[in-house]
SEMARVO-403671 format. One record per residue (C-alpha): residue number from 1; x, y, z; residue in one letter. Coordinates in Angstrom, 3 decimals. Layout:
# residues N
NUM;X;Y;Z;a
...
//
This chain:
# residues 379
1;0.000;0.000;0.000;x
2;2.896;2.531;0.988;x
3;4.859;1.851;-2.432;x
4;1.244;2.007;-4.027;x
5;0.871;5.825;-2.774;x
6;4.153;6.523;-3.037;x
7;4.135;5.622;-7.343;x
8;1.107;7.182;-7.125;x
9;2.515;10.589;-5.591;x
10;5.646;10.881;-8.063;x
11;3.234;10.167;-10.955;x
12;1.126;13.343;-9.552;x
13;4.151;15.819;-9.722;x
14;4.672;14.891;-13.097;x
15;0.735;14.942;-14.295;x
16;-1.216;17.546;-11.814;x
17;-4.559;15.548;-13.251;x
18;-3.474;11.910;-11.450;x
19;-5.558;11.803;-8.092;x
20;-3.255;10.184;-5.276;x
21;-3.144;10.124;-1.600;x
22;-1.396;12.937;0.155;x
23;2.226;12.243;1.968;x
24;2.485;13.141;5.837;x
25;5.569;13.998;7.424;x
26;5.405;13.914;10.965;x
27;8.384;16.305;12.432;x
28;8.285;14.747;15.416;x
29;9.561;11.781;14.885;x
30;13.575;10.833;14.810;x
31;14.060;10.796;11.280;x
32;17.626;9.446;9.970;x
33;19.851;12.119;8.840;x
34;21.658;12.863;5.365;x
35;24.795;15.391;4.542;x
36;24.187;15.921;0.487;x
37;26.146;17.384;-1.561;x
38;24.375;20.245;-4.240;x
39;26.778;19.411;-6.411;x
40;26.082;15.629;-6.736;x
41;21.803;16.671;-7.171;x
42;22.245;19.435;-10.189;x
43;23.750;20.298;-12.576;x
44;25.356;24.141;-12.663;x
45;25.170;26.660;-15.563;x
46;26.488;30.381;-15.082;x
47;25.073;33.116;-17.017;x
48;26.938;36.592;-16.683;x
49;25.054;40.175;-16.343;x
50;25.886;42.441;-18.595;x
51;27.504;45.612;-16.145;x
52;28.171;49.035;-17.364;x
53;27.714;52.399;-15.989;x
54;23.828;52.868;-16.699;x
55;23.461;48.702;-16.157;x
56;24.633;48.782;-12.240;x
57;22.769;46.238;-9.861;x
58;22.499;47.170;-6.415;x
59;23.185;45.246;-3.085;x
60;19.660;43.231;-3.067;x
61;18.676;42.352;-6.415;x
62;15.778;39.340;-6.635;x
63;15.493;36.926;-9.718;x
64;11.551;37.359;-10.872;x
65;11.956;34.434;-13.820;x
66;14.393;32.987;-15.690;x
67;12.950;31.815;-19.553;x
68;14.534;29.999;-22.333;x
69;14.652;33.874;-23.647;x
70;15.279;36.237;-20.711;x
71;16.303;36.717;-17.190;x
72;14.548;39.693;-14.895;x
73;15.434;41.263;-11.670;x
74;14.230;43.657;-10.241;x
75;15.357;45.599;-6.496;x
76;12.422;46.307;-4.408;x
77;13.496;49.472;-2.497;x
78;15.283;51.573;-5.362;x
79;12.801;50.367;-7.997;x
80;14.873;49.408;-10.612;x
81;13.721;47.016;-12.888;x
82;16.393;45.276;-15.303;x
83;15.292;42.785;-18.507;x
84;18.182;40.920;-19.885;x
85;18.364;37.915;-22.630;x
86;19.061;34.664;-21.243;x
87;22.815;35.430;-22.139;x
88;23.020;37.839;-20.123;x
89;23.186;40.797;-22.473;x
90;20.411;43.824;-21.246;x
91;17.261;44.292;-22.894;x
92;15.922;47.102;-21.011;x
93;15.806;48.699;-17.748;x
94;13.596;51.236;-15.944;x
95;12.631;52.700;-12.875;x
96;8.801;54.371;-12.198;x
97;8.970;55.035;-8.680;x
98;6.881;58.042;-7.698;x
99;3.711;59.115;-6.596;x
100;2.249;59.695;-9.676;x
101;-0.734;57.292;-10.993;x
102;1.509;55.612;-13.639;x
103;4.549;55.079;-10.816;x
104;4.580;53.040;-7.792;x
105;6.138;53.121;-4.233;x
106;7.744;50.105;-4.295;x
107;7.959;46.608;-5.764;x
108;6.170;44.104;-2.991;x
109;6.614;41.531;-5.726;x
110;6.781;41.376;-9.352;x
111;5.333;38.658;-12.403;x
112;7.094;38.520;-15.161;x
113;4.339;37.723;-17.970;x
114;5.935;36.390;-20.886;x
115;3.459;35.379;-23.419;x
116;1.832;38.934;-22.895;x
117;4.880;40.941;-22.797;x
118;3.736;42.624;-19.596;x
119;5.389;43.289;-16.314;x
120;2.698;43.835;-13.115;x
121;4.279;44.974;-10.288;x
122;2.059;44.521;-6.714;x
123;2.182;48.169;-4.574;x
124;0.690;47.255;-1.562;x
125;-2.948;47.381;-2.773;x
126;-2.505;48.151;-5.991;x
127;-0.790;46.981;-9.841;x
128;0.502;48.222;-11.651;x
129;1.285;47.149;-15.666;x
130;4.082;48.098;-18.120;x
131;5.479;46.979;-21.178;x
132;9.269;45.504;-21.209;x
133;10.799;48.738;-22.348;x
134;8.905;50.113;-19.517;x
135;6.130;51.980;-21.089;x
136;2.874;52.404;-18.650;x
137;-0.057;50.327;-19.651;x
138;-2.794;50.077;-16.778;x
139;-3.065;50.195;-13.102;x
140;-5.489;48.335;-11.023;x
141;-6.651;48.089;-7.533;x
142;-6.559;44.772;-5.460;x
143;-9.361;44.288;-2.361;x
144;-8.732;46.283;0.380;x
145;-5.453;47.973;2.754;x
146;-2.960;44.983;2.682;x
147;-0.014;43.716;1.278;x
148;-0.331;40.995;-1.585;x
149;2.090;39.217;-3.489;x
150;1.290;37.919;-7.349;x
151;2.267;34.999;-9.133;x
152;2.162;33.828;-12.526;x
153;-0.847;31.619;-13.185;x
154;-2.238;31.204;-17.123;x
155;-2.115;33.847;-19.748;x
156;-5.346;35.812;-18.572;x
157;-4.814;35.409;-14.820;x
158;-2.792;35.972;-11.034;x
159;-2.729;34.005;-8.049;x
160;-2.948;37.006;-5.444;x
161;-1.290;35.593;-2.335;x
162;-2.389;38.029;0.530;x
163;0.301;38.398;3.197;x
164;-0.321;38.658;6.886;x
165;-0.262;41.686;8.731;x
166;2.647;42.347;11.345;x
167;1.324;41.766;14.726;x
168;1.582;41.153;18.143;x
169;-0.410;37.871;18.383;x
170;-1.919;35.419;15.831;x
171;-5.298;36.669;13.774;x
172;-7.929;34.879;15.578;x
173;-10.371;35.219;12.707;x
174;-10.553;32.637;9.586;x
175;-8.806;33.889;6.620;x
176;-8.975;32.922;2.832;x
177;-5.873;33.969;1.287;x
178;-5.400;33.065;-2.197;x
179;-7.476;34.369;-4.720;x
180;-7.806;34.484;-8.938;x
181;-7.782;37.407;-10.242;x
182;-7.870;38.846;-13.779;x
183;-4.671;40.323;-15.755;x
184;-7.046;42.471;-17.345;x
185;-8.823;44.758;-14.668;x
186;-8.075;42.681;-11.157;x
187;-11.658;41.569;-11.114;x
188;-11.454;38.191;-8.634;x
189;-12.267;35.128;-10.856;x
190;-11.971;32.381;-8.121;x
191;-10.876;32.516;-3.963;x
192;-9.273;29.535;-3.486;x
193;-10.614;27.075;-0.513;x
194;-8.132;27.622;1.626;x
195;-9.109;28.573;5.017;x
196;-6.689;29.637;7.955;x
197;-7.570;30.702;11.316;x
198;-5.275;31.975;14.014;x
199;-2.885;33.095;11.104;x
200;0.883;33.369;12.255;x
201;3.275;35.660;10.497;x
202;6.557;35.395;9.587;x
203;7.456;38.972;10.583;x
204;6.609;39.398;14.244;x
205;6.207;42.761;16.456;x
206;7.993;42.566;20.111;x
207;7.447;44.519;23.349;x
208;11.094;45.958;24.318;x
209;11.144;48.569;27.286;x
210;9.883;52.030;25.793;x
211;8.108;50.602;23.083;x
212;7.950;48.005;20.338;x
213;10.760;46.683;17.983;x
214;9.939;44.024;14.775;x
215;11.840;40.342;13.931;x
216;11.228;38.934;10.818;x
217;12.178;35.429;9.851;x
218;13.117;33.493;6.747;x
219;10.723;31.283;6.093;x
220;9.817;29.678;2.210;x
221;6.520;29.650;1.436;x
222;4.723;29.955;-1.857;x
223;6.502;28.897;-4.845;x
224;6.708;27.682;-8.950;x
225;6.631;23.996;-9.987;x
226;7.247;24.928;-13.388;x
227;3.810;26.394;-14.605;x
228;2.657;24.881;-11.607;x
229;2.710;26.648;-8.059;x
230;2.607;25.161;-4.764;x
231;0.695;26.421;-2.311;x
232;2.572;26.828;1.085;x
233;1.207;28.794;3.820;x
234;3.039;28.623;6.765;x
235;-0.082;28.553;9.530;x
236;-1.975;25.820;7.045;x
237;-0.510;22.447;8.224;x
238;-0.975;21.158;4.409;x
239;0.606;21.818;1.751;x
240;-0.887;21.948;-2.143;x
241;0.159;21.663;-6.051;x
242;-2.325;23.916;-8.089;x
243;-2.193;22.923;-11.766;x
244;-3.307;25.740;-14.782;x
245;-6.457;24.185;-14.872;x
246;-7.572;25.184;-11.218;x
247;-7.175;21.763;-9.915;x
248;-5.950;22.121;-6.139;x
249;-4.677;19.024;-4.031;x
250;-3.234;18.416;-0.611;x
251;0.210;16.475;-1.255;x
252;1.986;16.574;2.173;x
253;0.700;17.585;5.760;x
254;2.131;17.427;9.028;x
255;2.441;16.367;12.356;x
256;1.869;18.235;15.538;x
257;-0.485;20.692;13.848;x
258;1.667;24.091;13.766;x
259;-0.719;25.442;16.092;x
260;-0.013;22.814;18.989;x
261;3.868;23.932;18.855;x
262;5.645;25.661;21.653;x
263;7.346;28.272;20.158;x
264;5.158;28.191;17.034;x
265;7.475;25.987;14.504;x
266;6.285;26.737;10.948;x
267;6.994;25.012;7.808;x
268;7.162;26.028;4.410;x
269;8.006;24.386;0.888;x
270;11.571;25.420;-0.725;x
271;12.234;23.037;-3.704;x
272;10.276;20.641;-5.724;x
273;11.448;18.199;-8.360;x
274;10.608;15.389;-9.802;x
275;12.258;13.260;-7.796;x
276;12.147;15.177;-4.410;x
277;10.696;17.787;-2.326;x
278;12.477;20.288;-0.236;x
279;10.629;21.355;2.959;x
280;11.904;24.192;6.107;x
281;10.889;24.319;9.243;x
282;11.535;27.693;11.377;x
283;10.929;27.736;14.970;x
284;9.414;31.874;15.607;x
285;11.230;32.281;18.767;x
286;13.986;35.739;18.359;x
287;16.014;34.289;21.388;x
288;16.320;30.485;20.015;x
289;14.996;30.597;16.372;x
290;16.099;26.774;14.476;x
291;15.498;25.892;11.229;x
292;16.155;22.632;9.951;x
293;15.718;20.988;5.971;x
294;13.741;17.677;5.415;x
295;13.593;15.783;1.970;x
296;10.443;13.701;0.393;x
297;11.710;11.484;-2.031;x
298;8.925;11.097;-4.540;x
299;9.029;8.052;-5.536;x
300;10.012;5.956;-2.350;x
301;8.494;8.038;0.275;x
302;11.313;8.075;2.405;x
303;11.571;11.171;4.798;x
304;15.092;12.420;5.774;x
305;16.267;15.385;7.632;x
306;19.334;16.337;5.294;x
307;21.854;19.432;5.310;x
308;22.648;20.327;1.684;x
309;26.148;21.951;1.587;x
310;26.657;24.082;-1.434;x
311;31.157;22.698;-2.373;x
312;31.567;25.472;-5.088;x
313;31.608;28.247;-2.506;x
314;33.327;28.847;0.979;x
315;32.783;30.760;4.143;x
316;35.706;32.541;5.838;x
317;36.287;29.091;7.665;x
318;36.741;27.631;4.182;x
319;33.833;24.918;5.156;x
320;31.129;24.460;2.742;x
321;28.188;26.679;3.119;x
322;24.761;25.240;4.146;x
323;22.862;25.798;0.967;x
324;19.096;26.533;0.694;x
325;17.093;28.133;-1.738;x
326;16.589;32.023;-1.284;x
327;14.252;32.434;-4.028;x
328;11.561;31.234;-6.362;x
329;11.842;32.672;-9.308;x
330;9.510;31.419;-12.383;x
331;11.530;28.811;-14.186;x
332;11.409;25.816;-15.831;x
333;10.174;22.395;-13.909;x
334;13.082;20.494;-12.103;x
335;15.402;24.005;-11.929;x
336;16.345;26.854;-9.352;x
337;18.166;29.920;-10.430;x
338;19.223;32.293;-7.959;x
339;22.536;35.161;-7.697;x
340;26.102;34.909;-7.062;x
341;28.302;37.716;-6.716;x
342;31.198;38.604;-8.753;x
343;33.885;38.736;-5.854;x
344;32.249;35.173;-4.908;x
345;32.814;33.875;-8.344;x
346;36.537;35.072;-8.526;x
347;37.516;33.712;-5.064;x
348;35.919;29.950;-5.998;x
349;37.523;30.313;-9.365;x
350;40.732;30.612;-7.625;x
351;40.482;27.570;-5.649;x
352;39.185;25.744;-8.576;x
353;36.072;24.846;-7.066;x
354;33.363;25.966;-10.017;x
355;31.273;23.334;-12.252;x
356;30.301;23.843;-15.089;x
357;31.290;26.323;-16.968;x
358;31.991;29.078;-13.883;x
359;35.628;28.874;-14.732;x
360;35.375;29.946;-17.802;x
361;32.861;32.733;-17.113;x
362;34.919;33.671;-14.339;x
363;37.755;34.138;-16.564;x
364;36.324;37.373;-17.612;x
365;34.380;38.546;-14.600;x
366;36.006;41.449;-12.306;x
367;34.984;42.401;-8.794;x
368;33.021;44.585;-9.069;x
369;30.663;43.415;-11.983;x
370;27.086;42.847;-11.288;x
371;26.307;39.689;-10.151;x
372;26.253;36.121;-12.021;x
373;23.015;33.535;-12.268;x
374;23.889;30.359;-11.479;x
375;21.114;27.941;-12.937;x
376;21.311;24.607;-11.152;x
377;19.070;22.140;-13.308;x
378;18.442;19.028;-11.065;x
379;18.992;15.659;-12.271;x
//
């Protein structure tokens, strides 16, 4: 019966339509542990920036997609918004940031809309739409005063993810978070049935003598499967594939339910493949936060708490460097792309430590260039 689920659960992440029964990790059990290599699971490709004096990136760039035809970034607190091919050579870059009605405050999160040609940029409540050389196209409002992030869903519509408020305590009342909405005007299309009560957050607000100070804490939560997204909220103690068709299934949940845990320890999603699935667990306490990294495999079911360490790149202690997943950009199925700086690239090129073809890219890199994709494509 367990190998029957099992089959039947790798089958699903290839074919969203195959109806299987849902995996359950149960975190607190004693489950065997597992050093991996990142190395060993994917394969590396390295993919320059273009840099030059009006093509500068700044400290805190974020990967929004990386396509068979482009990569865009974009830097949330400056506003800068950068389209390059996907060798790296710049397309177009632009910066709207105003209070105008065609500008915005700042990026809360950005979809990258290919087949359209459209950018939409989330500003708190509102979106904003442009072309890829920047010109404005339409604006939008979204529901009402809070802060949403979009993803990619099908040519006409966004998931609209909204994100919990900072707070002192949990939200007592029941909350439906994810909703369809239109590309066109915003209008909602579908809310997705999802409900979570006593909502935690991953940024918290602490009492400190005098007055009130705020934590926040990395924790992975929604993300793309390909054209697929998973559904990952950390108070929800299950975790869901939605397909392009609408279809919306449970494929792991947990054990103790997050709210029975003592500091609250919260869970998220931060890699899927087809052949395993990536989940964190963050324990919201500012004076003894943990975080640990499990591992589904998908097609035998075994559970393993694993550290992945990341051999191309060093610390100051020259010790491999616990790697995890620090974005989700939209990519294709089975890869992760995510930034490496140039000063990183030259010191590991150095030591000979870079797959791939880093030491060739490396060859012409200097320090202060913008920074370098590094597209792992897992086998």
């Amino acid at each position: 019966m367990r190998l029957l689920m099992c089959l039947v659960f790798a089958s699903f992440l290839r074919n969203a339509q195959v109806k299987r029964s849902c995996m359950e990790i149960d975190f607190s059990k004693a489950y065997s542990e597992k050093t991996l290599s990142l190395q060993s699971l994917a394969e590396v490709e390295y993919v320059p920036l273009e840099t030059s004096d009006e093509v500068l990136l700044g400290q805190m760039p974020k990967l929004a997609a990386v396509t068979n035809n482009y990569i865009v970034l974009f830097e949330w607190r400056s506003g800068n918004i950068f389209i390059f091919t996907r060798k790296g050579k710049i397309v177009s870059h632009f910066n709207h940031r105003g209070n105008g009605p065609q500008e915005y405050n700042r990026i809360s999160s950005l979809v990258f809309d290919e087949t359209n040609e459209e950018i939409f940029i989330s500003d708190l409540n509102k979106v904003h739409v442009f072309s890829l050389q920047g010109t404005y196209k339409r604006s939008f409002s979204l529901p009402a005063e809070h802060e949403y992030v979009l993803f990619q869903y099908t040519n006409d519509r966004l998931i609209l993810y909204e994100k919990p408020a900072l707070a002192l305590q949990s939200d007592p009342k029941e909350t439906k978070p994810y909703q369809v909405i239109s590309k066109r005007d915003g209008s909602r299309k579908a809310e997705l049935n999802i409900a979570v009560k006593n909502r935690l957050s991953d940024r918290m607000v602490i009492p400190v003598e005098g007055g009130f100070t705020s934590a926040s804490f990395r924790v992975p939560q929604n993300m793309y499967f390909g054209k697929q997204t998973m559904i990952a909220e950390i108070t929800s103690d299950t975790i869901y594939q939605m397909s392009q068709a609408g279809d919306l299934h449970p494929i792991i949940t947990r054990k103790p339910s997050v709210h029975t845990t003592n500091p609250h320890q919260v869970w998220g999603i931060s890699l899927t493949t087809s052949k395993f699935i990536l989940l964190e667990t963050v324990v919201l306490d500012v004076k003894n936060s943990q975080d640990a990294q499990w591992m589904i495999n998908c097609h035998s079911g075994q559970i393993e708490k694993v550290q992945i360490k990341d051999a191309e790149f060093l610390t100051e202690q020259r010790t491999p460097k616990k790697w995890v997943p620090k974005e989700s950009p939209l990519i294709e199925q089975n890869q992760m792309a995510e930034l490496i700086p140039a000063a990183d690239m030259l010191d590991s090129s150095e030591r000979k430590l870079l797959k791939g073809n880093g030491m060739e890219v490396a060859k012409s890199l200097q320090e202060d260039d913008n920074q370098v994709v590094r597209i792992l494509t897992f086998k």
